[in-house]
gemmi code that builds the backbone of each chain (N, CA, C; Angstrom):
import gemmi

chains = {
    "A": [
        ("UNK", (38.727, -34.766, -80.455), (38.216, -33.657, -79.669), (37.075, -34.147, -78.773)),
        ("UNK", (37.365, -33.873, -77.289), (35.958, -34.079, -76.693), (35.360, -32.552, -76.175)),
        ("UNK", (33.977, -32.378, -76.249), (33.500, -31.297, -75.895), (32.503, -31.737, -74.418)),
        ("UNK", (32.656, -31.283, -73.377), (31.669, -31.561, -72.004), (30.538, -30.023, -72.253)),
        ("UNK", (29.137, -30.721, -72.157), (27.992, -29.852, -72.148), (28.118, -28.980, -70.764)),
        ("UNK", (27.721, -28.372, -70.705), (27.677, -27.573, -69.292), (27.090, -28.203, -67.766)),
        ("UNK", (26.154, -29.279, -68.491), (25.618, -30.052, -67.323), (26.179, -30.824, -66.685)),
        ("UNK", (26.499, -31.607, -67.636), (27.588, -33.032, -66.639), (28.959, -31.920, -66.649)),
        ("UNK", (29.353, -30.962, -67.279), (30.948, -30.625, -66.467), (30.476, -29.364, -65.495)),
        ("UNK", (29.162, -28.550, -64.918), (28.933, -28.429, -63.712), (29.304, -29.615, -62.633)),
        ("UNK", (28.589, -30.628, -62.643), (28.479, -31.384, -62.318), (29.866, -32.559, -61.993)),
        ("UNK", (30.733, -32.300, -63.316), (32.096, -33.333, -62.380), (33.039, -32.144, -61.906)),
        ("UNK", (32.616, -30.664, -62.396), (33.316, -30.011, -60.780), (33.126, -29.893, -59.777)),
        ("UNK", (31.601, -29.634, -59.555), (30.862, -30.129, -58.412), (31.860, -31.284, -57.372)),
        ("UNK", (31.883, -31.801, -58.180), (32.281, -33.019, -57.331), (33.716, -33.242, -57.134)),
        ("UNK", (34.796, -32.860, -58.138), (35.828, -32.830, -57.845), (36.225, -31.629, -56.730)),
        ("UNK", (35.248, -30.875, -56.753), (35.501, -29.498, -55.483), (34.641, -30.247, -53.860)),
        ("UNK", (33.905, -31.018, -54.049), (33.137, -31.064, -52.809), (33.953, -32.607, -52.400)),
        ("UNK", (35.111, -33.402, -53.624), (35.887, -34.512, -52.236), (36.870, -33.947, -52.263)),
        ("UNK", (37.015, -32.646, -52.546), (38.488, -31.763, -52.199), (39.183, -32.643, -50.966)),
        ("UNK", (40.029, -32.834, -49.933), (41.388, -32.907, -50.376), (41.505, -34.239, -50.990)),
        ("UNK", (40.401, -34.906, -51.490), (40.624, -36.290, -51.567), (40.419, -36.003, -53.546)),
        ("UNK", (40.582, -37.375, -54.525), (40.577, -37.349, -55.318), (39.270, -38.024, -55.773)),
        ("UNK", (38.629, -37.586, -56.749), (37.138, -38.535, -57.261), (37.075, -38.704, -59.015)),
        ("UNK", (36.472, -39.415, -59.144), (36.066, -40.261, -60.393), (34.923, -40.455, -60.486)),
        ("UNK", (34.406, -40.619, -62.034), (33.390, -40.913, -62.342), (33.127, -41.176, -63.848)),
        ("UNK", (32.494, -41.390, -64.698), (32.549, -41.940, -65.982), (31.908, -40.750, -66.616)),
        ("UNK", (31.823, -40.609, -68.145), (31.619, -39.346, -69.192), (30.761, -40.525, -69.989)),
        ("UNK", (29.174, -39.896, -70.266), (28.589, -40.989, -71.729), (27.980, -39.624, -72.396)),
        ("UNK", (27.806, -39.852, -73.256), (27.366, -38.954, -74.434), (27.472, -39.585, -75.909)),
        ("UNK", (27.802, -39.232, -76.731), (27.689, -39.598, -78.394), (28.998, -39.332, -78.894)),
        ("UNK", (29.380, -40.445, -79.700), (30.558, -40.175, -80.889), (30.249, -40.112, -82.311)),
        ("UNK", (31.097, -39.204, -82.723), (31.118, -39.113, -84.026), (32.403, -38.627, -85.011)),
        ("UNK", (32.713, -40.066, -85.264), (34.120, -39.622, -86.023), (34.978, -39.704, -84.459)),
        ("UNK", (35.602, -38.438, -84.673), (36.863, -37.989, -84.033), (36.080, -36.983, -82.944)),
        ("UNK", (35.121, -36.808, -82.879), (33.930, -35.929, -82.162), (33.313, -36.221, -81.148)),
        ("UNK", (33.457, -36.152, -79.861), (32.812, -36.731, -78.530), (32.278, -35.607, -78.301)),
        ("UNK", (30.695, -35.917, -77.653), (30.401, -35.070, -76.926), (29.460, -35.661, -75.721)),
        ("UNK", (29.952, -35.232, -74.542), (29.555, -35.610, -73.433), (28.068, -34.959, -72.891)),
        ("UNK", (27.308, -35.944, -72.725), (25.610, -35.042, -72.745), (25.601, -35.317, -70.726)),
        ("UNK", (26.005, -36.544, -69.994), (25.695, -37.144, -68.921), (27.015, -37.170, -68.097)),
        ("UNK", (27.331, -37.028, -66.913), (27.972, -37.801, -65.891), (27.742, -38.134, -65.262)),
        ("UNK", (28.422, -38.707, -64.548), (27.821, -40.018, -63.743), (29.442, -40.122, -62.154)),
        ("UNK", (28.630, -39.915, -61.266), (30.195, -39.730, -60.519), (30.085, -41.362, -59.790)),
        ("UNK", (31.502, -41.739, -59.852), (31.387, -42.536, -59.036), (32.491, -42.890, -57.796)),
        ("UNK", (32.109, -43.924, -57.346), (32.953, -43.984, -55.944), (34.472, -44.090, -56.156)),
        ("UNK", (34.930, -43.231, -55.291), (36.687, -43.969, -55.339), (37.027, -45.336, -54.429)),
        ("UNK", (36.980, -46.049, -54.677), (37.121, -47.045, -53.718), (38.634, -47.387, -53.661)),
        ("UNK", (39.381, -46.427, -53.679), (40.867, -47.285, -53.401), (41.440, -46.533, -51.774)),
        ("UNK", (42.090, -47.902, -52.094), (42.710, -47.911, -50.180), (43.263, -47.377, -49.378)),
        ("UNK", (42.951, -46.697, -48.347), (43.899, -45.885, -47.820), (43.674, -44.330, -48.090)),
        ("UNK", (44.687, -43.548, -48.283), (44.421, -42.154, -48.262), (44.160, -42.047, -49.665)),
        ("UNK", (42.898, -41.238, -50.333), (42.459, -41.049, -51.494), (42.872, -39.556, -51.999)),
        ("UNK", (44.117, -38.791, -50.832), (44.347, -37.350, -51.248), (44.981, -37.977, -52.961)),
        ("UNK", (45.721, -38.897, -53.512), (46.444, -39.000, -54.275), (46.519, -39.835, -55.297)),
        ("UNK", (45.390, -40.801, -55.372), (45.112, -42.483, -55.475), (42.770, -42.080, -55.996)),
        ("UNK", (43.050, -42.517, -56.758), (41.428, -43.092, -57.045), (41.603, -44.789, -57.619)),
        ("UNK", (40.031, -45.284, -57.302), (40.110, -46.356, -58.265), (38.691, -46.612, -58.600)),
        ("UNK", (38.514, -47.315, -59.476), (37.108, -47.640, -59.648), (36.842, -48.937, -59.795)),
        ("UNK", (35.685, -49.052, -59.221), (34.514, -50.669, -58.817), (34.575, -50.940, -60.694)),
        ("UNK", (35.354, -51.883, -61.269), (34.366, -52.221, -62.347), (33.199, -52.733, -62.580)),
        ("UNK", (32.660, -52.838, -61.333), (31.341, -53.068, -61.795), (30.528, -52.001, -61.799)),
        ("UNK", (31.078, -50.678, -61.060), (30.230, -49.621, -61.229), (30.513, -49.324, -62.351)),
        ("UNK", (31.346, -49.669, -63.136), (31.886, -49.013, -64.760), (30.930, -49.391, -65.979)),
        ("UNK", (30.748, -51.107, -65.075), (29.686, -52.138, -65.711), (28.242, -51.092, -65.981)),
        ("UNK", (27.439, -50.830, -64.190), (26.553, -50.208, -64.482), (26.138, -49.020, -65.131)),
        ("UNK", (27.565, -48.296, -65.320), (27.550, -47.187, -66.151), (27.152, -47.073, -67.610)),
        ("UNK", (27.607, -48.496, -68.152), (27.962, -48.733, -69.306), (26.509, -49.330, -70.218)),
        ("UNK", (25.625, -50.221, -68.808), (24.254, -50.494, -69.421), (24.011, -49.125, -69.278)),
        ("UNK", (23.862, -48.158, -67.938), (22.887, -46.855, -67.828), (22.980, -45.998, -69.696)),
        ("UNK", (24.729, -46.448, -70.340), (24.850, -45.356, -71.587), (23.641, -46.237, -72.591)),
        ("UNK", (23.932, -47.563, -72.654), (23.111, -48.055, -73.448), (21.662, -47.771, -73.226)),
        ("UNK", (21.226, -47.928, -72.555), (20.033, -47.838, -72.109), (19.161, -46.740, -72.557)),
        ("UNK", (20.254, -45.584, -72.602), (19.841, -43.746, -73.234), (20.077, -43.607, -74.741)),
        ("UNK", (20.721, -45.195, -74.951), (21.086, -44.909, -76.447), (22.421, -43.834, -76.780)),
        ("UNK", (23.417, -44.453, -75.600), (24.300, -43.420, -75.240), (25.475, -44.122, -75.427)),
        ("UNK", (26.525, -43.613, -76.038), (27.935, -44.230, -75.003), (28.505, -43.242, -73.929)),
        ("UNK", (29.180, -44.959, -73.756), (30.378, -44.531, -72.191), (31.546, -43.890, -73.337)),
        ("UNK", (32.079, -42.580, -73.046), (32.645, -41.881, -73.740), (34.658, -41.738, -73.067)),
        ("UNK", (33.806, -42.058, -71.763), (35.422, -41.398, -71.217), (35.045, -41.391, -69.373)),
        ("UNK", (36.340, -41.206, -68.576), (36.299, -41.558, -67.092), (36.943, -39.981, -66.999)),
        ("UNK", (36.504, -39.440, -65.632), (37.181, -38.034, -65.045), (37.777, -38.652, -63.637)),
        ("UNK", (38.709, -38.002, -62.780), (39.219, -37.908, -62.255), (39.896, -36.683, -61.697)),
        ("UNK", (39.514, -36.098, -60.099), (40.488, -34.978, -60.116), (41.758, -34.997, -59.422)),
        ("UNK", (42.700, -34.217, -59.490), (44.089, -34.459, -59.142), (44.274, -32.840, -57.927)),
        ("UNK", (43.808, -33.314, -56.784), (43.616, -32.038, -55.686), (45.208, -31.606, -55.508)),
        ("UNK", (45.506, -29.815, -56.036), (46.674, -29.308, -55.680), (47.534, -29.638, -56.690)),
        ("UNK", (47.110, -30.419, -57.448), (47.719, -30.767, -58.461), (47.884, -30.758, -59.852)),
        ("UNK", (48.904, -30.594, -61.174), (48.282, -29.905, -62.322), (47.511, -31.350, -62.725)),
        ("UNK", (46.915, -30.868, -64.058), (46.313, -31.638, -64.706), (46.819, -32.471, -65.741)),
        ("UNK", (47.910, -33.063, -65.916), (48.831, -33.602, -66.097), (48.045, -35.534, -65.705)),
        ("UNK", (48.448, -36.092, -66.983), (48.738, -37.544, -66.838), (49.680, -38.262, -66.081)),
        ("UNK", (49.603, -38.712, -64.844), (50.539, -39.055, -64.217), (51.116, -40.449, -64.416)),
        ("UNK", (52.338, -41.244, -64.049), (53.058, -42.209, -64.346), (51.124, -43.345, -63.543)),
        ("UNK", (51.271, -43.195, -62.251), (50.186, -44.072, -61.868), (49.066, -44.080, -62.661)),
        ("UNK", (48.622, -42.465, -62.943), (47.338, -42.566, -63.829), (47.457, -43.636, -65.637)),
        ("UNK", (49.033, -43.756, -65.873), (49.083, -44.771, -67.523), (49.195, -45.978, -66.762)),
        ("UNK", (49.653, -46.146, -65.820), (49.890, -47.749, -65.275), (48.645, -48.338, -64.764)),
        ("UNK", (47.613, -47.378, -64.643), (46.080, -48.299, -64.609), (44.804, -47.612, -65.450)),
        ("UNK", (45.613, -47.581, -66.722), (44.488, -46.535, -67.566), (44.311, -47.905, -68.463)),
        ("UNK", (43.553, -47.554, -69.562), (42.327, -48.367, -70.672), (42.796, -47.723, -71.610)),
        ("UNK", (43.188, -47.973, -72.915), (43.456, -46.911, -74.479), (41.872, -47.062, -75.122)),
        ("UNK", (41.135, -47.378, -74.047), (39.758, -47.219, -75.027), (38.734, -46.080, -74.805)),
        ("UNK", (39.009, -45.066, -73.701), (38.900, -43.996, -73.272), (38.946, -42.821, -73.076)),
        ("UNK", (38.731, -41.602, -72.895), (39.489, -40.917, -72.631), (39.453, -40.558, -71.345)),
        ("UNK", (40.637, -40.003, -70.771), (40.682, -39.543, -69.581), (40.594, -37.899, -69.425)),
        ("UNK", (39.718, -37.485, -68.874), (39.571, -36.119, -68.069), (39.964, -36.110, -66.734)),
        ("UNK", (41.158, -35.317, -66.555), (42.051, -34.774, -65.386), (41.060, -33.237, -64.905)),
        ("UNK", (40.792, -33.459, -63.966), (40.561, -31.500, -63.583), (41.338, -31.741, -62.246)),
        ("UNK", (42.133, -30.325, -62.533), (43.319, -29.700, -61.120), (42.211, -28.919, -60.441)),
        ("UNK", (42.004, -29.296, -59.194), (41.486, -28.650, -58.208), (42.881, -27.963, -57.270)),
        ("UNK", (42.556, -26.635, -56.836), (43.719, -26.038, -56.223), (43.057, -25.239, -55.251)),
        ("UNK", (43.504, -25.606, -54.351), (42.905, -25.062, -52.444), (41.455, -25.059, -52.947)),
        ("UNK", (40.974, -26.118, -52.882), (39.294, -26.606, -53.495), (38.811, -26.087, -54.613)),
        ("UNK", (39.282, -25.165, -55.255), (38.459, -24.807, -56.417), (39.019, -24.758, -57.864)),
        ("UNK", (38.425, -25.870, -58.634), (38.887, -25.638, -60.059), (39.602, -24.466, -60.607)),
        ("UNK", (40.567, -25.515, -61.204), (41.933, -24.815, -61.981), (41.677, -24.585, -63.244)),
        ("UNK", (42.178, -25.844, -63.942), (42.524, -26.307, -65.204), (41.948, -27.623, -65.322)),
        ("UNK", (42.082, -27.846, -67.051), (41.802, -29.482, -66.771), (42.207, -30.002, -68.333)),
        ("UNK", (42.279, -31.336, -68.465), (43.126, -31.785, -69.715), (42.350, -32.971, -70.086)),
        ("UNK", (42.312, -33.612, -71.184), (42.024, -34.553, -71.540), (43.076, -35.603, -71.888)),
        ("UNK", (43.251, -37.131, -71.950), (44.456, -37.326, -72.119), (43.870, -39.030, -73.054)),
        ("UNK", (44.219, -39.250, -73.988), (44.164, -40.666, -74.333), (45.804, -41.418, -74.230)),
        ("UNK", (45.588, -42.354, -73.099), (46.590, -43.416, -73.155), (46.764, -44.764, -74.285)),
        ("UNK", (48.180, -44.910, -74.277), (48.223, -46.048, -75.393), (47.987, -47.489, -74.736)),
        ("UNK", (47.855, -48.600, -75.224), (47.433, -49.938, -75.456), (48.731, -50.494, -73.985)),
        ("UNK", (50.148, -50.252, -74.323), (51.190, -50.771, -73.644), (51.141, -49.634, -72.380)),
        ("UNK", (50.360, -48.863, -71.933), (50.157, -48.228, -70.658), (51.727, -47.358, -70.725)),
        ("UNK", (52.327, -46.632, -71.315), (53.602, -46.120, -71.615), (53.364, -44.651, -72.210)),
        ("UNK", (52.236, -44.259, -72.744), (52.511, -42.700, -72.903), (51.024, -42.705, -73.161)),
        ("UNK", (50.598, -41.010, -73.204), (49.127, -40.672, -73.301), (49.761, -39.279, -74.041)),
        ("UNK", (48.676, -39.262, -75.236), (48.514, -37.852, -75.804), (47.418, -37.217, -75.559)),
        ("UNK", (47.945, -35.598, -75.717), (46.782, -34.708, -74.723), (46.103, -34.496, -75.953)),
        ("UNK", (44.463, -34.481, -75.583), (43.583, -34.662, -76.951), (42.572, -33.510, -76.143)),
        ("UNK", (42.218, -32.745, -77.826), (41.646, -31.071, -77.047), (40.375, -31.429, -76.398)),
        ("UNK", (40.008, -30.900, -75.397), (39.296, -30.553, -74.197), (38.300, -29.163, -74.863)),
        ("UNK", (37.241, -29.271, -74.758), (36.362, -28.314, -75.147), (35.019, -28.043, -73.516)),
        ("UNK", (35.329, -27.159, -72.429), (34.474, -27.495, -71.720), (33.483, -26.154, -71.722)),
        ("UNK", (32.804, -25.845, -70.640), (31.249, -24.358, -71.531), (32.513, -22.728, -70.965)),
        ("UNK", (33.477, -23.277, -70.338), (34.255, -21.730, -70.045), (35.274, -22.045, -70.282)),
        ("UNK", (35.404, -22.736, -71.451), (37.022, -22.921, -71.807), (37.140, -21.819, -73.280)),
    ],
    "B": [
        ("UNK", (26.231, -70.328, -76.435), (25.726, -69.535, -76.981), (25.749, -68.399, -76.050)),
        ("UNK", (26.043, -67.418, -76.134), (26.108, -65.998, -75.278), (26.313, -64.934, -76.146)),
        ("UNK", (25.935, -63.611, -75.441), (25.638, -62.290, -75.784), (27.172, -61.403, -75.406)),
        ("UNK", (27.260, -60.645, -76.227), (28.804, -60.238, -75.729), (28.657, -58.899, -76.034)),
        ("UNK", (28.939, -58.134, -75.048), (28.482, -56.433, -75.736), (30.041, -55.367, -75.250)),
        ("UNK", (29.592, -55.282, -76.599), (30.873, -54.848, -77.204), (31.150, -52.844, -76.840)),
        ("UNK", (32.382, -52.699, -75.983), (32.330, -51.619, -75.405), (32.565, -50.546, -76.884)),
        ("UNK", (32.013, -49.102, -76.406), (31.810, -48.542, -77.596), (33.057, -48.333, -78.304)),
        ("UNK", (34.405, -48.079, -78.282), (35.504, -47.765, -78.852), (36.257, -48.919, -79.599)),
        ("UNK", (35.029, -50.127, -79.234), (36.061, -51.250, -79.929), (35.136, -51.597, -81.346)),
        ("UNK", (33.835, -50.852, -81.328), (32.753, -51.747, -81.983), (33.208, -51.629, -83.128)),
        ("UNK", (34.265, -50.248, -84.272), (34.994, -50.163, -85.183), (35.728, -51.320, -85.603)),
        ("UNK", (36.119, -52.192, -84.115), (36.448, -53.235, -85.055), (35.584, -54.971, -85.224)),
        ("UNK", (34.317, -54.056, -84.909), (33.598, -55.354, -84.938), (32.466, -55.270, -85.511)),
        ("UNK", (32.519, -54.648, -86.394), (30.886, -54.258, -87.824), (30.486, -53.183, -87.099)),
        ("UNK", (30.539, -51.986, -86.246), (30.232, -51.284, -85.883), (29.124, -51.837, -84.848)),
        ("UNK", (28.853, -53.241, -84.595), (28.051, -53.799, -83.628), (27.852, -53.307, -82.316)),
        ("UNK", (27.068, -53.023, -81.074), (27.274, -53.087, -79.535), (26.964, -54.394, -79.344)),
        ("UNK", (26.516, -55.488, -79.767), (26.334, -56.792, -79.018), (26.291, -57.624, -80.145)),
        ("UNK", (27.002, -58.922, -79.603), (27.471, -59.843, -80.707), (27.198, -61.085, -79.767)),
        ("UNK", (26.195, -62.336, -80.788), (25.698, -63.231, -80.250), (26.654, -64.576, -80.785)),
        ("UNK", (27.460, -65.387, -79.647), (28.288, -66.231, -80.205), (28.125, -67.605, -79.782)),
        ("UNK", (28.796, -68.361, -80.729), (28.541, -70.074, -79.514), (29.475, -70.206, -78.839)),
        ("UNK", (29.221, -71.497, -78.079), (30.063, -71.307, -77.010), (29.390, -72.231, -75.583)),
        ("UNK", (30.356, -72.805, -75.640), (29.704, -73.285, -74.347), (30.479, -73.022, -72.751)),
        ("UNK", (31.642, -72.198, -73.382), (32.496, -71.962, -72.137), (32.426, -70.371, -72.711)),
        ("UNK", (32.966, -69.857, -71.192), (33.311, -68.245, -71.869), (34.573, -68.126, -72.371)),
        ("UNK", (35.525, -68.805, -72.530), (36.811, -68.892, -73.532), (36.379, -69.641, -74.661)),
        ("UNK", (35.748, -70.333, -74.710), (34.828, -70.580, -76.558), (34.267, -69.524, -76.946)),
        ("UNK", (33.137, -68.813, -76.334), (32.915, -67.893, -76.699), (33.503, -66.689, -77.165)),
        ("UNK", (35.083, -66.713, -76.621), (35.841, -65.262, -76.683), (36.744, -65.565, -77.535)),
        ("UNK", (37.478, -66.573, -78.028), (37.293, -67.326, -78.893), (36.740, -66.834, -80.401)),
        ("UNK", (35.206, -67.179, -80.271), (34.886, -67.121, -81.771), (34.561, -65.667, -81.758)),
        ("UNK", (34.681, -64.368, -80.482), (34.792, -63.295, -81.264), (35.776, -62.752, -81.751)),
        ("UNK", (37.243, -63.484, -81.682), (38.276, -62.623, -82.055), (38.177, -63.467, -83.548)),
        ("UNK", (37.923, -65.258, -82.903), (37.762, -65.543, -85.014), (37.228, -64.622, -85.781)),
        ("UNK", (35.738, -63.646, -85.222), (34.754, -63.577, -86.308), (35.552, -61.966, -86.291)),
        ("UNK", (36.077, -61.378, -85.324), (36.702, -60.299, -85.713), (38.450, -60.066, -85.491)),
        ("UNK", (38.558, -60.302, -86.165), (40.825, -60.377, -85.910), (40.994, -59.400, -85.310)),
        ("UNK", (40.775, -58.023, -85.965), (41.158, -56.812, -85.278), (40.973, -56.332, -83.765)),
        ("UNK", (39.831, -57.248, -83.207), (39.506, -57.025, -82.142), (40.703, -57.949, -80.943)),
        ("UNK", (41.648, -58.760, -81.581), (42.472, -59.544, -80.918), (43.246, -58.744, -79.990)),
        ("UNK", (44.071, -57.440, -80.817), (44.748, -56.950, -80.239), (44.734, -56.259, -79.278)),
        ("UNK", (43.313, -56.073, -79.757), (43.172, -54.476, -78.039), (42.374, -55.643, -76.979)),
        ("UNK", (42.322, -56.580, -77.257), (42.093, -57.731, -75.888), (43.242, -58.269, -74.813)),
        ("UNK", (44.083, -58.651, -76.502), (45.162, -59.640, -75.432), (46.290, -59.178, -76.050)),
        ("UNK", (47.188, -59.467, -75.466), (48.782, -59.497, -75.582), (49.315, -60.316, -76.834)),
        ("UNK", (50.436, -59.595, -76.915), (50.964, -60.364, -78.261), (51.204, -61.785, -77.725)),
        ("UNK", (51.482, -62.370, -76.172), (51.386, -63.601, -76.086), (50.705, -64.158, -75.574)),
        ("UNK", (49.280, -63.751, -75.958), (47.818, -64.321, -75.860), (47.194, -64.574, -74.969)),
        ("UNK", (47.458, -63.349, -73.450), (46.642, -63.368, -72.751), (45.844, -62.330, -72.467)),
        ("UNK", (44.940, -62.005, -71.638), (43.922, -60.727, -71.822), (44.982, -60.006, -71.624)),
        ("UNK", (44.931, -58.564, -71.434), (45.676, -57.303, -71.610), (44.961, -57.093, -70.085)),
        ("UNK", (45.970, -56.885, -68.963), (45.840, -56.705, -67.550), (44.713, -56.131, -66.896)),
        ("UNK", (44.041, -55.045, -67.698), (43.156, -54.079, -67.229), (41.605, -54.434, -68.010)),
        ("UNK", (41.813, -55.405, -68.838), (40.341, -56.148, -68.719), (40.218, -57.618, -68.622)),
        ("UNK", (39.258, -56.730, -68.242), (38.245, -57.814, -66.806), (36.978, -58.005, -67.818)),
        ("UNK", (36.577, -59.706, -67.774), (35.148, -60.084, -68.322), (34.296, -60.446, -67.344)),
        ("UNK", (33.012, -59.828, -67.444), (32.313, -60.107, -66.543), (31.087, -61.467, -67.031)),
        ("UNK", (30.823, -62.417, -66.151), (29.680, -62.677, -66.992), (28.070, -62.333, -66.523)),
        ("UNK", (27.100, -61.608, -67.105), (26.265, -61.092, -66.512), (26.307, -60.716, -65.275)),
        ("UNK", (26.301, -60.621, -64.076), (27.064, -59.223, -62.633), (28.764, -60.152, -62.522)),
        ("UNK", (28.899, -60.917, -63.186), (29.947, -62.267, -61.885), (31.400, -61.533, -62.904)),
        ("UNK", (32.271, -61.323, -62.013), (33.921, -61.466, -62.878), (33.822, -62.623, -63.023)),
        ("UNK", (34.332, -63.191, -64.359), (34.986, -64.628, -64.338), (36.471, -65.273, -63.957)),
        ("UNK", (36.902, -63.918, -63.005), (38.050, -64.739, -62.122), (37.581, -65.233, -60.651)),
        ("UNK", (36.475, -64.591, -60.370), (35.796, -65.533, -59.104), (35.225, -66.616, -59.217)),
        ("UNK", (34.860, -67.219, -60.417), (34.104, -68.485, -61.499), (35.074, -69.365, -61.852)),
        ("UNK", (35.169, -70.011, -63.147), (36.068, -70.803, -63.447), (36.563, -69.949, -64.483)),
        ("UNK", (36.895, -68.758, -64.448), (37.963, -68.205, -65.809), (37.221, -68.080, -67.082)),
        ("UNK", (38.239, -68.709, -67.760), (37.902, -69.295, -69.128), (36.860, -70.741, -69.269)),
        ("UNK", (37.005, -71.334, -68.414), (36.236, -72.710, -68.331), (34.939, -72.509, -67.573)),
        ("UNK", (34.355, -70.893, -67.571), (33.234, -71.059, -66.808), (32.206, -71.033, -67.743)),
        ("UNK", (30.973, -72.001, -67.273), (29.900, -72.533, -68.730), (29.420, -71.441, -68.565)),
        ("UNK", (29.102, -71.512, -69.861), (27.845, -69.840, -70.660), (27.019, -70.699, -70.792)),
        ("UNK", (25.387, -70.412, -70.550), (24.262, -70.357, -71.371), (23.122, -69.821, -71.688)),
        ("UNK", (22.470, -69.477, -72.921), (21.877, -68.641, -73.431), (20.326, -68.950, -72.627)),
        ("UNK", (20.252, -67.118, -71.819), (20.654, -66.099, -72.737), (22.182, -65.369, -71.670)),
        ("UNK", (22.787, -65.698, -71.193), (23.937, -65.054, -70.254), (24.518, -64.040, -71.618)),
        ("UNK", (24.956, -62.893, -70.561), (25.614, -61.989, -71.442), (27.192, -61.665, -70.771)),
        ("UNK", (28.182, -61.578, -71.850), (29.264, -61.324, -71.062), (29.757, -59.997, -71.797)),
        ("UNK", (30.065, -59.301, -70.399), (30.632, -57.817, -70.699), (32.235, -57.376, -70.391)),
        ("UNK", (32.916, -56.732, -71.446), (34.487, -56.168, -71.173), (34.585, -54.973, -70.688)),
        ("UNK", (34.827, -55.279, -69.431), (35.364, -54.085, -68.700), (36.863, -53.941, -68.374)),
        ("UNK", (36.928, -52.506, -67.869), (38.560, -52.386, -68.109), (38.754, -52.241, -66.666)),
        ("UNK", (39.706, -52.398, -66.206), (40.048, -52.061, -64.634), (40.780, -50.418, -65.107)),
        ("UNK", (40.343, -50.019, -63.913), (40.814, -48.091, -63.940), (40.959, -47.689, -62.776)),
        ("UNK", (42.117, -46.768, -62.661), (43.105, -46.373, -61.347), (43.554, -45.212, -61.723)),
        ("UNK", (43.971, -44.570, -60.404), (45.129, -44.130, -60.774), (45.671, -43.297, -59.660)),
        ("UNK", (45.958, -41.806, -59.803), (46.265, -40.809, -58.668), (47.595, -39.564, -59.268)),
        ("UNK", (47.646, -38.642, -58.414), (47.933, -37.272, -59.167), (49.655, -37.180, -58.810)),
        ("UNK", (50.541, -38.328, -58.530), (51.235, -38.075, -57.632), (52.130, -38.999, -58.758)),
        ("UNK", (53.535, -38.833, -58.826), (54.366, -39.452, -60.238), (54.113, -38.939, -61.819)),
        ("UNK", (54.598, -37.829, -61.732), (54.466, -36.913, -63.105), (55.068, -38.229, -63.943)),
        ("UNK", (54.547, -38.467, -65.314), (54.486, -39.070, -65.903), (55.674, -38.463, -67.330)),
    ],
}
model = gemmi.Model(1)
for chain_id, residues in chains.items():
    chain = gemmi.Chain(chain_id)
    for i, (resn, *xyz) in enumerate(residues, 1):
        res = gemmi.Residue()
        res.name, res.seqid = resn, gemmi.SeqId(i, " ")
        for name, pos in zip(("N", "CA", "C"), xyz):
            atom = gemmi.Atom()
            atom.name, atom.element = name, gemmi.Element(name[0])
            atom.pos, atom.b_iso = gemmi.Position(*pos), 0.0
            res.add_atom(atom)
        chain.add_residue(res)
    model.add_chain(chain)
structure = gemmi.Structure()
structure.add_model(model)
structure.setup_entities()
C-alpha cells in the first residue's frame, strides 16, 4: 500500500495539470514500513525525452541520483517515481514496463482535458513483462 | 576501497544497510564483493547471464561508469558508487 500526504500529491497534480498536453515525472520519498509507504515529499522532475513529450517521459538518472541523496539527507527514502499519462487512463502501459525498475513504485495520474482524473499505482516485475496494481491511498481518494 | 549506497528497496537484501564499504580497486571488484558479501542482492542486479539488468546504471560519485572505463574504472577511497535505474516511459501501448 502506498499512501501520498496531501502535500507532495497537491503538488504532483499541480504539475501533471500545468505540463498538460505534455507528460511529466518526478520521484515520491517518504518512509517505509513493512508493506507501508508513505510519501511525505515530491520532487518533480524534468522530462527529458525526445521529441514530442504528449506521450513519452524520461528521466536524467542523475536527477534520480540527486533525488536519492536529497531522500537521504531528510533521513528519507526514494519511495517511488510519478508520471502523468495526458487524455489518458491510468493504466501501465507496454512502454511504461519496457523502461520501468521492480524496485519502485510507479504512480500513473490520468489527466483529462487538463484536469485530474484518476490515478493508479503500479509495481513492475524484474523481467519488465507485467506490473501489479498495488492500492493507491491519496487525501481525496 | 569504495562506498556503495545501497538504494532503499534492495537494502532487505543487504543487512538492512543504506551504504556498504567494500575493497576494491576497480568498480567491478568492488561490485563484485557486494554480491559475494550479499547473494541475494545478485539477482535484482544482473541477469541470469551475468550482466547488469539493462535499466541500471552505476554511477561513480556524479560520473556513469559507461563514460569511464566500465567495470575497469579505478575506485579510490573515499569515491562512492551509486545504483541507479534508468526510467521511461509514456501513456501510449496499453500494456
Amino acid at each position: 500500500m502506498i499512501k501520498i500526504d496531501r502535500g507532495p500529491w497537491r503538488e504532483m497534480v499541480n504539475h501533471a495539470q500545468v505540463a498538460y498536453p505534455n507528460e511529466c515525472c518526478g520521484a515520491m520519498i517518504g518512509t517505509i514500513d513493512g508493506d507501508r509507504k508513505s510519501v511525505s515529499h515530491a520532487i518533480a522532475l524534468d522530462n527529458v525525452s525526445v521529441g514530442s513529450q504528449a506521450a513519452r517521459y524520461e528521466l536524467r538518472p542523475e536527477d534520480l541520483l540527486r533525488a536519492d541523496r536529497e531522500a537521504r539527507q531528510r533521513k528519507l527514502d526514494l519511495i517511488g517515481i510519478y508520471h502523468s499519462h495526458p487524455d489518458c487512463g491510468a493504466y501501465f502501459s507496454e512502454t511504461d514496463l519496457k523502461n520501468s525498475c521492480p524496485w519502485y513504485s510507479f504512480v500513473v495520474l490520468s489527466i483529462q482535458s487538463g484536469r485530474f482524473d484518476h490515478a493508479n499505482s503500479w509495481l513492475p516485475n524484474a523481467e519488465q513483462t507485467q506490473a501489479e496494481k498495488e492500492e493507491l491511498i491519496w487525501p481525496e481518494s | 576501497m569504495a562506498r556503495i549506497m545501497i538504494p532503499t528497496p534492495l537494502r532487505q537484501f543487504a543487512d538492512k544497510q543504506d551504504t556498504v564499504d567494500l575493497p576494491g580497486k576497480t568498480v567491478g571488484e568492488v561490485l563484485t564483493a557486494l554480491t559475494a558479501r550479499f547473494p541475494d542482492l545478485k539477482k535484482h542486479l544482473y541477469t541470469d547471464e551475468g550482466k547488469l539488468r539493462s535499466f541500471v546504471n552505476v554511477y561513480l560519485n556524479d560520473e556513469d561508469i559507461r563514460y569511464m572505463k566500465k567495470d575497469a574504472t579505478p575506485v579510490n577511497d573515499p569515491d562512492t558508487l551509486s545504483i541507479v535505474p534508468s526510467i521511461a516511459g509514456g501513456c501510449h501501448a496499453r500494456s
